[in-house]
DODREN-568758 format. One record per residue (C-alpha): x, y, z; residue number from 1. Coordinates in Angstrom, 1 decimal. Each point is the difference from the previous one (the first is absolute). Layout:
% residues N
(node (X Y Z) NUM) ...
This chain:
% residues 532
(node (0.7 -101.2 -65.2) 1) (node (0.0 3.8 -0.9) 2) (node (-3.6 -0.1 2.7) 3) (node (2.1 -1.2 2.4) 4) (node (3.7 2.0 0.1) 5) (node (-2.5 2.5 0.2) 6) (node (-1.4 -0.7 3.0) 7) (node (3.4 -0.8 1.1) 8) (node (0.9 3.6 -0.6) 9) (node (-2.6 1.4 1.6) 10) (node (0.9 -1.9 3.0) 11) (node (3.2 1.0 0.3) 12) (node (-1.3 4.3 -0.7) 13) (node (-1.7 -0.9 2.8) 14) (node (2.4 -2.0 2.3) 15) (node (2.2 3.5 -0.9) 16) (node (-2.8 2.3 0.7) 17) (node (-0.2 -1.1 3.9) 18) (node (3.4 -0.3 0.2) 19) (node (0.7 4.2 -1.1) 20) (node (-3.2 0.4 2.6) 21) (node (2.0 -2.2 2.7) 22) (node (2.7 1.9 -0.7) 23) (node (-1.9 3.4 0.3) 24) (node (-1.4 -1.4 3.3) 25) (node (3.1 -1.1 1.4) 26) (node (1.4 3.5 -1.0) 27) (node (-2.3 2.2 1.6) 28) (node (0.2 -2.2 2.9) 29) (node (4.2 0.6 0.5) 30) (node (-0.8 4.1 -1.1) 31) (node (0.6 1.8 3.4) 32) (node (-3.4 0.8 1.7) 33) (node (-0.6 3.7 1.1) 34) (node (1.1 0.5 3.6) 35) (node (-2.7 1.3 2.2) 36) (node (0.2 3.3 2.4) 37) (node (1.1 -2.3 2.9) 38) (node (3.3 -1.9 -2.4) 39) (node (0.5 3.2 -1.1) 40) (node (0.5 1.6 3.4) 41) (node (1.9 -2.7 1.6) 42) (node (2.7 0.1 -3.1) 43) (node (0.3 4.0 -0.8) 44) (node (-1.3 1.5 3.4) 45) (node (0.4 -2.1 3.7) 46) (node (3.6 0.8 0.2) 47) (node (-0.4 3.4 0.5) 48) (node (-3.7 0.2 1.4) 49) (node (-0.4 -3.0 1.8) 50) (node (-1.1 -3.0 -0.5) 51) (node (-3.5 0.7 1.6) 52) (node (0.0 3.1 -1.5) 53) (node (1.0 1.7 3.2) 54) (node (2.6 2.1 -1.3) 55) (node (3.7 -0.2 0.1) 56) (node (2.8 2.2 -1.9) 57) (node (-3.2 1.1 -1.8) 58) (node (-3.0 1.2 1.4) 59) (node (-3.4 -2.3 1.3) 60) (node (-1.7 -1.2 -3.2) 61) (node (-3.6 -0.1 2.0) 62) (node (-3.2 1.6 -0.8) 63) (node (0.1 1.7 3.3) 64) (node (3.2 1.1 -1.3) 65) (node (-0.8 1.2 -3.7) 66) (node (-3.4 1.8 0.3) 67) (node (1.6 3.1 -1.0) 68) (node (1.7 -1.2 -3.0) 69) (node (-2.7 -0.3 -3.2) 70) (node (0.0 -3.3 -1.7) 71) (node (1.4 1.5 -3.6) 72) (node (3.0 1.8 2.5) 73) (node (0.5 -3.4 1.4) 74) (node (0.7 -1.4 -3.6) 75) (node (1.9 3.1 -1.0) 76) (node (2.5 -1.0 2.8) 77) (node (0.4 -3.7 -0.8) 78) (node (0.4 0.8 -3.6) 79) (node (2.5 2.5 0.3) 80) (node (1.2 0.0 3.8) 81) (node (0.5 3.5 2.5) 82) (node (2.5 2.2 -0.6) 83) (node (2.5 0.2 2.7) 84) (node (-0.7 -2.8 1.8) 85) (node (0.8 -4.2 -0.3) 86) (node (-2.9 -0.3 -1.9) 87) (node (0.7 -1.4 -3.5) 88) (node (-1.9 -0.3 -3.2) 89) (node (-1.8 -2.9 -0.9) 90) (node (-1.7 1.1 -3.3) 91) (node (3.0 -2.0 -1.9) 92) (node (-0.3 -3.2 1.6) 93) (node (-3.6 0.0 0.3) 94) (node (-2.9 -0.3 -2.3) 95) (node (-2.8 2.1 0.5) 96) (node (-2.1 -2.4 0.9) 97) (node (2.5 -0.7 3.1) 98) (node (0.2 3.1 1.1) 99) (node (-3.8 0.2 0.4) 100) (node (0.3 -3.3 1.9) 101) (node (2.4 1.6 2.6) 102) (node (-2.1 3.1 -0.2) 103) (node (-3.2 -2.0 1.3) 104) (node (1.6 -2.2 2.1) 105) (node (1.8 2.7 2.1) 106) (node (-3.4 1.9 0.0) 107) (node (-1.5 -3.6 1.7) 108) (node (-0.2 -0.5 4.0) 109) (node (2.7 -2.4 1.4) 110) (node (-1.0 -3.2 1.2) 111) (node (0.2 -1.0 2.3) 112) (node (-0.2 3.5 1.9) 113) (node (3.7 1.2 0.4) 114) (node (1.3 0.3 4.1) 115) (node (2.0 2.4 1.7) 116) (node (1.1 -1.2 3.7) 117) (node (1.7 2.2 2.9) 118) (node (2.9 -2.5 -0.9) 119) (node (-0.3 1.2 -3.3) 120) (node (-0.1 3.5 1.0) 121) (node (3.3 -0.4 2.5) 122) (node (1.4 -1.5 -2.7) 123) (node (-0.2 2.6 -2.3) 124) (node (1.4 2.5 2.2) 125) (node (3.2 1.5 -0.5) 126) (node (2.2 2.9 1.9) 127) (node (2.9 2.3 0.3) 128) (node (1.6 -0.6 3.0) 129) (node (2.9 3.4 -0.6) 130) (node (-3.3 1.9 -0.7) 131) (node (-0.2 1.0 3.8) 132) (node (3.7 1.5 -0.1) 133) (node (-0.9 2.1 -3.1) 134) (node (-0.3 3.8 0.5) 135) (node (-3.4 1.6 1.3) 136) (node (0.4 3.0 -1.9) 137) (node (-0.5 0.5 -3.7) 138) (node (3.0 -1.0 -1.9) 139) (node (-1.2 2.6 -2.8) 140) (node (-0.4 4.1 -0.6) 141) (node (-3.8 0.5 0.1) 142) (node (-2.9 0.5 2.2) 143) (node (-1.0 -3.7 1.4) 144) (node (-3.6 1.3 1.1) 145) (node (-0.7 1.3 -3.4) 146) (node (1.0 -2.8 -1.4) 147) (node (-2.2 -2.1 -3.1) 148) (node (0.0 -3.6 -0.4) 149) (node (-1.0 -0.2 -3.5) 150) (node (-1.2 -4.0 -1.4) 151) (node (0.4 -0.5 -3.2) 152) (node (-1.9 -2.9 -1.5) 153) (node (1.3 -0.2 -3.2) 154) (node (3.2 -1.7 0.8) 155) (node (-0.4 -0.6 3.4) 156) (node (2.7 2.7 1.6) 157) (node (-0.7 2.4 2.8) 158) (node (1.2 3.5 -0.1) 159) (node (1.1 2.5 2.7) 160) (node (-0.7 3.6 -1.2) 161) (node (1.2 2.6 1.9) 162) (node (-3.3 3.0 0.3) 163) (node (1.8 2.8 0.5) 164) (node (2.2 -0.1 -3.5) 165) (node (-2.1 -2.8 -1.4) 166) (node (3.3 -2.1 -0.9) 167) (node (0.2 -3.5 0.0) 168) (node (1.8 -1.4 3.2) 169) (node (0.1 -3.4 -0.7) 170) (node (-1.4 -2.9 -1.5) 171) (node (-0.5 -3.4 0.9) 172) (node (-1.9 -3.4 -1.5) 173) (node (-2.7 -1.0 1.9) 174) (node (-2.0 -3.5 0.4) 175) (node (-2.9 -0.3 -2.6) 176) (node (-3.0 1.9 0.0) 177) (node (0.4 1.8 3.3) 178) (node (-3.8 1.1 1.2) 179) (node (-1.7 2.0 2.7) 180) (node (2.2 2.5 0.4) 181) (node (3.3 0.2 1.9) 182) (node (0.2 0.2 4.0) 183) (node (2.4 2.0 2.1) 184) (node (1.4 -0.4 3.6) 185) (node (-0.6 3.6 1.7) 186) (node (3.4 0.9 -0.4) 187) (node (-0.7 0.1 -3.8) 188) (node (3.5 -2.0 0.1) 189) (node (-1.2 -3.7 -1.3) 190) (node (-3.1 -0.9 -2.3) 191) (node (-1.7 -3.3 -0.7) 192) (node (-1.2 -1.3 -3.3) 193) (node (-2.6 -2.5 -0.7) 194) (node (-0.5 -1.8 -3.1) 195) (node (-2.5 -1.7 -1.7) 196) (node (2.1 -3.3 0.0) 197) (node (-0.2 0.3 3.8) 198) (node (3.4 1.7 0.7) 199) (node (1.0 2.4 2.6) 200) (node (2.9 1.7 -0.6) 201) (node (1.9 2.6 3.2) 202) (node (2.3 2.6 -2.0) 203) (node (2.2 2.6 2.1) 204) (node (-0.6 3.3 -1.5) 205) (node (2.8 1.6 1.6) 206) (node (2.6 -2.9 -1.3) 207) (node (-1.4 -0.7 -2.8) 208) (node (0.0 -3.7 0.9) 209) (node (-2.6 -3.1 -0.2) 210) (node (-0.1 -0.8 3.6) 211) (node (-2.6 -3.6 0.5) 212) (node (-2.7 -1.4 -2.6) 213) (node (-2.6 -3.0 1.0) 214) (node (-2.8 -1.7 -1.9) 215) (node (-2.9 0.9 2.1) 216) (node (-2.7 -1.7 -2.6) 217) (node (-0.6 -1.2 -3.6) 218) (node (-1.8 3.1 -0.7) 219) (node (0.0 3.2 1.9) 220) (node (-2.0 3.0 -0.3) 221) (node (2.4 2.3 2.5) 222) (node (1.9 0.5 3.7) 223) (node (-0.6 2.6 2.6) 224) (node (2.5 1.2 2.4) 225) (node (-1.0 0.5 3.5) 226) (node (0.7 3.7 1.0) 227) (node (3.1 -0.9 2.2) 228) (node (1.6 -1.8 -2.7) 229) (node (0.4 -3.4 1.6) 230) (node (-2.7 -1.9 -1.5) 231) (node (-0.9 -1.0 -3.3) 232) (node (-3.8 -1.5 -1.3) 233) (node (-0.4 -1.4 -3.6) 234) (node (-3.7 -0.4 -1.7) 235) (node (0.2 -3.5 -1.5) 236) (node (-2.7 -1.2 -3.1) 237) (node (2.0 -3.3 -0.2) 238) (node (0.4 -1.7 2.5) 239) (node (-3.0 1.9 1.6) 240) (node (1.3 1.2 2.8) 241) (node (1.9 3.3 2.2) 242) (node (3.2 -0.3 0.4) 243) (node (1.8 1.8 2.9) 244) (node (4.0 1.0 0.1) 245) (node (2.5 1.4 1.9) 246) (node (2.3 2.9 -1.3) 247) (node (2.1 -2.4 -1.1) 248) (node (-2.0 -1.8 -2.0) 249) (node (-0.1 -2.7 2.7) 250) (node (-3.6 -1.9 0.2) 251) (node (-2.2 0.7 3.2) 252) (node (-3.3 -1.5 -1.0) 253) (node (-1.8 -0.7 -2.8) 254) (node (-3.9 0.3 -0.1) 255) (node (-2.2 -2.2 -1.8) 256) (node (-3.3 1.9 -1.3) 257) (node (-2.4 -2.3 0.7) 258) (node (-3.5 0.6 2.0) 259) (node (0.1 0.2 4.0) 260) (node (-1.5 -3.8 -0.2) 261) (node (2.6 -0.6 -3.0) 262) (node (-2.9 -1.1 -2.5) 263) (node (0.9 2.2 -2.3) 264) (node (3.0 2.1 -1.4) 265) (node (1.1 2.9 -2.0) 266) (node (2.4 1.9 -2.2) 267) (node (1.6 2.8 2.2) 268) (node (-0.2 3.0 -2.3) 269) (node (1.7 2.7 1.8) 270) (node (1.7 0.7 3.5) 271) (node (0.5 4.0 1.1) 272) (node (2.2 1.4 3.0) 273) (node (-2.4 1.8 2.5) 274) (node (2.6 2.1 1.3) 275) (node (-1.6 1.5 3.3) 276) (node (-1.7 -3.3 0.9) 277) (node (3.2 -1.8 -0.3) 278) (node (-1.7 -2.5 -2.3) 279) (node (0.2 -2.1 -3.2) 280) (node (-4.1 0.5 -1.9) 281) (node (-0.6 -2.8 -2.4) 282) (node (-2.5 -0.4 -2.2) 283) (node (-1.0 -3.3 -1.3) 284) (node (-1.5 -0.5 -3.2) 285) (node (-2.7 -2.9 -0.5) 286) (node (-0.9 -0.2 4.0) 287) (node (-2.1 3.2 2.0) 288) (node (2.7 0.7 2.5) 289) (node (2.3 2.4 0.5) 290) (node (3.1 -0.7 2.4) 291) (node (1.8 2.4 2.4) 292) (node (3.9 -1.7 1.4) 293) (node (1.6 2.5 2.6) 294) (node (3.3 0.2 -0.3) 295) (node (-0.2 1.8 3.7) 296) (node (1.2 -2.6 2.6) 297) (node (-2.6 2.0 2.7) 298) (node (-2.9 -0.9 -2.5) 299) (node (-3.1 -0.6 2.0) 300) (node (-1.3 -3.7 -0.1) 301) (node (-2.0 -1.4 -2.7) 302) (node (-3.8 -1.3 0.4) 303) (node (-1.7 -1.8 -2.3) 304) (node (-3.8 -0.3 -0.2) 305) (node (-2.3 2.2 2.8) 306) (node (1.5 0.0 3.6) 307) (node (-2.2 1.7 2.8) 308) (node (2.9 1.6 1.7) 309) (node (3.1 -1.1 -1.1) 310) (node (0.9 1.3 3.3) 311) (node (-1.3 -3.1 1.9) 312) (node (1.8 -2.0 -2.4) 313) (node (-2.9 -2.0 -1.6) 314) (node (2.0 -0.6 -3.3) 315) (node (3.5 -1.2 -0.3) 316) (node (1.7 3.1 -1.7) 317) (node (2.9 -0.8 -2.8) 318) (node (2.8 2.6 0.8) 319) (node (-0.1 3.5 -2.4) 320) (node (3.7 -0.5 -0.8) 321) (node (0.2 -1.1 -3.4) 322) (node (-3.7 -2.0 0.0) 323) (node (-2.3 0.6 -2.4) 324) (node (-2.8 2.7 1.1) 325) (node (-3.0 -1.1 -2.5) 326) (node (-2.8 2.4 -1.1) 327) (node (-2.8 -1.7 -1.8) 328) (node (-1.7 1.5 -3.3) 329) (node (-2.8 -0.3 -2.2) 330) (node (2.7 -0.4 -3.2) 331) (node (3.4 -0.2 0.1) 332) (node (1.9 3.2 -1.0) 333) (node (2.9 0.1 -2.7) 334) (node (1.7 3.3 0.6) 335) (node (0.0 2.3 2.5) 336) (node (0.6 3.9 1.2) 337) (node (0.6 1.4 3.9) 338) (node (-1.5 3.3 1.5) 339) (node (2.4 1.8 2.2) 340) (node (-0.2 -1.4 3.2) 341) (node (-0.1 -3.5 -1.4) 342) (node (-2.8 -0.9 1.6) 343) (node (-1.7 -0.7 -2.8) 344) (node (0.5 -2.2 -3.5) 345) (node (-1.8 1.5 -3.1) 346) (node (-0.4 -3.3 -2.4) 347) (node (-1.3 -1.2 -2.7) 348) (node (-0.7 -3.3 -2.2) 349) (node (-0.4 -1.1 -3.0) 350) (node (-3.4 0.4 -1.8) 351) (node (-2.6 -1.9 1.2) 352) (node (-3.4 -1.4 -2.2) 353) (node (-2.8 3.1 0.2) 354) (node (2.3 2.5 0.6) 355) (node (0.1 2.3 2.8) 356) (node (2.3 1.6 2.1) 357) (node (3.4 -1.8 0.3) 358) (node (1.8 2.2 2.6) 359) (node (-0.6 -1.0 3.8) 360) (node (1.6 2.1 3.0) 361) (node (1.4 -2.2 2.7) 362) (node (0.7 1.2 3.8) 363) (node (3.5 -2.3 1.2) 364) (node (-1.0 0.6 3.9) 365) (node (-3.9 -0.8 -0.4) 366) (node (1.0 -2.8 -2.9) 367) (node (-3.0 0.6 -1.7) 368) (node (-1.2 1.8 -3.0) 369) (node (-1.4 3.2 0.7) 370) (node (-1.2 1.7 -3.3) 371) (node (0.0 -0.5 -3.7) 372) (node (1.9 1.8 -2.5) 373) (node (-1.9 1.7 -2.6) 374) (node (2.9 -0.4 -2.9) 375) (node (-1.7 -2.5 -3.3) 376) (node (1.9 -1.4 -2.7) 377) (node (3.6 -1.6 1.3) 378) (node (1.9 2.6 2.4) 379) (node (3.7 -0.4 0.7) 380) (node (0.1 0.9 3.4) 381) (node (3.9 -0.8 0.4) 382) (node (0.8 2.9 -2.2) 383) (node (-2.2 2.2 1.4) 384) (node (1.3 3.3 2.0) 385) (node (-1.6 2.3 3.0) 386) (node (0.1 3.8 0.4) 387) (node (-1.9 2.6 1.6) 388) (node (-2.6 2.2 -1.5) 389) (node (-1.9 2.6 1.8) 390) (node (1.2 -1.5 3.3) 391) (node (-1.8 -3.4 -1.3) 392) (node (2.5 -3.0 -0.4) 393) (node (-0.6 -1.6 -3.1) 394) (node (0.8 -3.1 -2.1) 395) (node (0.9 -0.2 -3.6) 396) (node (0.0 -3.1 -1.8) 397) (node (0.4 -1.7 -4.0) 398) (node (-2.3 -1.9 -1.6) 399) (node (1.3 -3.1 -1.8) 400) (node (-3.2 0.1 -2.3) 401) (node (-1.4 2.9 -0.4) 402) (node (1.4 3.7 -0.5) 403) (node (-0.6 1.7 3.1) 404) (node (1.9 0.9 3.3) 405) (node (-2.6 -0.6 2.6) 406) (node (0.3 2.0 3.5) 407) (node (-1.5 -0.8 2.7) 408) (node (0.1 1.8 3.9) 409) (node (2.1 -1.7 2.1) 410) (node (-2.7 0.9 3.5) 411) (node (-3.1 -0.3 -1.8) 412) (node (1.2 -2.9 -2.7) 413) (node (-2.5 1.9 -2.3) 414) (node (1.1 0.4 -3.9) 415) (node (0.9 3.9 -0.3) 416) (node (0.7 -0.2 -3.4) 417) (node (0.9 -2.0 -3.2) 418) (node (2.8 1.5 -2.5) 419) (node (-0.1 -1.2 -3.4) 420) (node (3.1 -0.8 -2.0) 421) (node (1.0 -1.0 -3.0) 422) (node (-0.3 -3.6 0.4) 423) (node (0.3 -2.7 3.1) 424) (node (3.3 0.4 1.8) 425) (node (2.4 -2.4 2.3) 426) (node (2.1 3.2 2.0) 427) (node (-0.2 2.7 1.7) 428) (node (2.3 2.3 1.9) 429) (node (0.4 4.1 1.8) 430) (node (1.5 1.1 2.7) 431) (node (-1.3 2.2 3.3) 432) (node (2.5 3.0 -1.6) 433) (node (-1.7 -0.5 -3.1) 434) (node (-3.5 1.4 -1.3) 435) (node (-0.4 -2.5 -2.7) 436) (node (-0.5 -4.1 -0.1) 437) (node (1.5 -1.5 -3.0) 438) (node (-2.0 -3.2 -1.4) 439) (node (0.4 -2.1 -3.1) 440) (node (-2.7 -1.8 -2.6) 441) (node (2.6 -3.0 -0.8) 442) (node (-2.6 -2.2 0.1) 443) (node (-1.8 1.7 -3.0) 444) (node (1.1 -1.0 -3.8) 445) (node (-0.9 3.3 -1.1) 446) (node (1.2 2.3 2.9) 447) (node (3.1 -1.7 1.5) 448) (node (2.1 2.3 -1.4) 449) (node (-1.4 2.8 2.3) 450) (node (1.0 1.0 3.9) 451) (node (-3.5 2.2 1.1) 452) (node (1.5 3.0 3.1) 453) (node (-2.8 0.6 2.3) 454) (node (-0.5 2.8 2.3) 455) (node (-0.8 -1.2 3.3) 456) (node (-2.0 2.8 1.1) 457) (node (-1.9 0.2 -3.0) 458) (node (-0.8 -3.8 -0.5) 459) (node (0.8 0.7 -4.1) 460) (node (2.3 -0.8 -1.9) 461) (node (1.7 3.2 -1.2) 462) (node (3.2 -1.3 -2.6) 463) (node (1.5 -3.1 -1.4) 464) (node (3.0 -1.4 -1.4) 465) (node (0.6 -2.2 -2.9) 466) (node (2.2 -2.4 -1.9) 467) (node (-2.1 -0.8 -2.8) 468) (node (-0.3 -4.1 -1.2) 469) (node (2.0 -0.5 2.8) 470) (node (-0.8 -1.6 4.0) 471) (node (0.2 2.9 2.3) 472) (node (-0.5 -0.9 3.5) 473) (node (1.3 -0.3 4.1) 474) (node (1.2 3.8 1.0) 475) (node (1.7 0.0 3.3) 476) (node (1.2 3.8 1.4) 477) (node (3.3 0.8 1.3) 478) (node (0.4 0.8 3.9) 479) (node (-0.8 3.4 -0.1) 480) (node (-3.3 -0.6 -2.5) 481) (node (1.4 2.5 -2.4) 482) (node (0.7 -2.8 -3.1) 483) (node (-1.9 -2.5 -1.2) 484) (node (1.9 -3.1 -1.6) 485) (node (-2.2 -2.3 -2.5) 486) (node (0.5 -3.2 -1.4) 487) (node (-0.2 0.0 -3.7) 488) (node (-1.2 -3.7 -0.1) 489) (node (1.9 -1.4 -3.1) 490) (node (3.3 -2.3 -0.8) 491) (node (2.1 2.5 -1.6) 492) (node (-2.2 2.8 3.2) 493) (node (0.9 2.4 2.4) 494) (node (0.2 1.5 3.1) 495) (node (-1.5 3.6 -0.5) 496) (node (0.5 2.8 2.5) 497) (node (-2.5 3.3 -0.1) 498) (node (-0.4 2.8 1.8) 499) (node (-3.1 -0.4 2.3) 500) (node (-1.2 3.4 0.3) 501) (node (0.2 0.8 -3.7) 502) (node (-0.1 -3.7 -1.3) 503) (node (3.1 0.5 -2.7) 504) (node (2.2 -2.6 -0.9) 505) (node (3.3 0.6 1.5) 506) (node (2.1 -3.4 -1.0) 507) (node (-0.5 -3.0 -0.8) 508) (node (2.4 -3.3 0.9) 509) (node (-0.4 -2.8 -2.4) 510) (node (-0.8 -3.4 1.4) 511) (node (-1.6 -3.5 -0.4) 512) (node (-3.6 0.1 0.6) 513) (node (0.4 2.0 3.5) 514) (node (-2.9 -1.8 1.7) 515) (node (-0.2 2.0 2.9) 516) (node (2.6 2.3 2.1) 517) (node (-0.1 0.8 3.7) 518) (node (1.0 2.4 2.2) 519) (node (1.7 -0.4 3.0) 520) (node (-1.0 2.6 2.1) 521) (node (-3.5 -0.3 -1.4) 522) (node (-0.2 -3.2 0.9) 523) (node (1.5 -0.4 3.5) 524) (node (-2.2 3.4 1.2) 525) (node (-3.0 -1.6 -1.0) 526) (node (-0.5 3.3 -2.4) 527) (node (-3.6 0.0 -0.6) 528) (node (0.6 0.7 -3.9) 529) (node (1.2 -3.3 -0.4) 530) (node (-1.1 -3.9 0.0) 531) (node (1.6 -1.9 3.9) 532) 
């Protein structure tokens, strides 16, 4: 008997045993899973940045869109959101965990491949109508050709610094992440900003007034304005086209990048105004072409392929008005710089396996490369300047990798000489009333604190300024090339004014990481001192 109520005991420890691990089971079955990156997107993020992550009321979450923001920045934002804008914090409601989810999922390509339409495009557009009734004369007390547009990337505003008191005119949000630089009409009275989200924005300098906006792309890398003022091109990554606009912000045309035989296609990584030729250059990063659109109604017909004599008419020609003129390359070029006459394109790409020479000279009326660019390491021919020296015209350009200002004849294309700086730099600026090119090493962890002054005759560098621990970098002069302004690169920076002739520190305006500041005059005379 006593055998067998204890078997029956050990039954029932048993029988209870599986039911506490039923219970277990059925517990951890009902405890809420983990959301993944895409759940947690669609609940905390698609309102405001699309559902397709497109963008919205916030900017494109796209990995087009976000290459210049680190991963552990990216974190620091969802955890504890960005000051001064609709951003909020999510470091509350999220577990870590979570947030690392969102973190890798906004990091990860959309799929399917997000589109962007001309319908899309017209869509987005948007215009004053009043704005051609508004006043065509400053309607404030300072010298509009000596004027700085000044972006500052830490809360996304734009300020309007007047460069003869170096006062703060006005200030104004702008869309997120502007980038490539602002463009002026040749009246210096309206300027266009691009943004990485894909947004051109028209703003009246005079009133003080947003005048149209449109969505040319997903992902932009910047605009050029014709040199009348009536057209408008955008550089597109996603989708991969060019993108062509009236003054208005009206869509023309857009341009696919693909191949003449439309095999393949290609990110379009920058588009420049070639003034004197009345043409849009674009440059087009993963195919080996480089593309010339006239703006110039009395453009002389396109030919594709060899003709005999174009004058028996042995090829049908594509019209010159806003066509695309190919040249064909060896390697596609990234960036690019023009000589004076505009003749020809100085370019470069991206490093290539074994090395070698990266820098290629390109003749736009022969379409052809004619020479190679002795300039190593990574050159950032958009920031490069020209000047004269000993009745030789010369180019000066950065070096994204290495810490060195290469310059090179702008007859011969031979190397004349390469200055070494502190560290590898991203800008560089003078002015033809100035002796002295100011560059920066912002690109160096140990030197970025340091702006190197060369003398331009000398081919040294003879001074520099610093702001030690800090991001010094992207000097811009003021109309008459007697002060420099400098961005001091940091959240809580400034805008810093010196003397150029005896490089003191006059003033100093404190703003929100000032990216970059522009000129007017500077800009719309094609001073040679400064990036076009």
């Amino acid at each position: 008997m006593n055998e067998t109520f204890k078997s029956f005991c050990k039954l029932l420890l048993a029988l209870g045993l599986v039911m506490v691990g039923l219970d277990y089971a059925r517990a951890a079955d009902e405890a809420p899973k983990p959301l993944s990156g895409a759940a947690l997107y669609q609940q905390h993020c698609a309102s405001c940045h699309g559902a397709e992550r497109t963008g919205g009321m916030g900017p494109a979450l796209l990995p087009e869109s976000l290459e210049r923001l680190r991963k552990p920045e990216a974190l620091a934002v969802i955890r504890s959101g960005r000051a001064a804008t609709q951003m909020p914090a999510f470091g509350a409601q999220l577990s870590e965990a979570e947030i690392q989810a969102l973190q890798a999922f906004v990091y990860a390509p959309q799929l399917p491949v997000p589109r962007w339409s001309d319908a899309d495009i017209q869509a987005s557009h948007s215009f004053e109508p009043d704005s051609a009734r508004w006043p065509a004369r400053p309607q404030w007390s300072a010298d509009p050709m000596n004027l700085f547009v000044v972006v500052e990337g830490g809360d996304h505003h734009v300020s309007l610094v007047d460069g003869d008191r170096f006062e703060v005119l006005h200030r104004f949000a702008s869309r997120f992440a502007l980038h490539g630089g602002p463009k002026f009409t040749p009246d210096g009275r309206y300027v266009f900003f691009g943004s990485r989200d894909g947004w051109i924005s028209k703003y009246d300098l005079w009133n003080l007034k947003l005048v149209a906006e449109v969505r040319a792309g997903l992902n932009m890398r910047n605009v050029a304005v014709s040199a009348d003022g009536r057209w408008v091109m955008a550089a597109n990554y996603l989708p991969r086209n060019a993108v062509l606009f009236d003054a208005d912000l009206q869509l023309v045309r857009s341009y696919p990048a693909q191949s003449r035989d439309g095999a393949q296609s290609s990110r379009v990584s920058a588009v420049y105004d070639a003034t004197p030729r009345r043409s849009f250059v674009v440059a087009l990063k993963d195919l080996p072409e480089l593309w010339e659109i006239s703006y110039d109604p009395k453009a002389e017909p396109i030919h594709e392929g060899y003709v005999h004599d174009y004058k028996m008419g042995e090829a049908l020609p594509t019209p010159g008005y806003q066509n695309i003129r190919r040249t064909l390359l060896e390697e596609p070029l990234d960036d690019f710089f023009f000589d004076d006459s505009y003749a020809h394109v100085l370019g470069s790409a991206r490093p290539r396996e074994g090395g070698g020479s990266l820098g290629q000279v390109v003749n736009l009326d022969v379409r052809k490369k004619i020479a190679e660019l002795p300039i190593p390491g990574l050159p950032h021919l958009g920031s490069g300047i020209s000047f004269t020296r000993e009745g030789r015209r010369l180019l000066a350009s950065p070096n994204l990798k290495d810490g060195r200002i290469s310059v090179v004849d702008l007859k011969s294309w031979q190397l004349v000489r390469e200055i070494v700086t502190p560290g590898p730099g991203f800008f560089m600026r003078s002015h033809a009333q100035s002796p002295y090119a100011w560059t920066d090493s912002m690109m160096s962890p140990a030197a970025k604190d340091t702006l190197s002054i060369i003398d331009k005759q000398r081919l040294e560098v003879v001074a520099q300024v610093r702001e030690p621990g800090k991001t010094l970098a992207h000097v811009e002069f003021t109309k008459d090339g007697r002060y420099v302004l400098a961005s001091l690169w940091e959240m809580d920076g400034a805008l810093i004014v010196y003397d150029a002739r005896t490089f003191k520190e006059l003033k100093r305006l404190p703003m929100s990481k000032p990216v970059g500041k522009y000129n007017v005059w500077n800009k719309i005379s094609r001073e040679e001192g400064t990036s076009h």
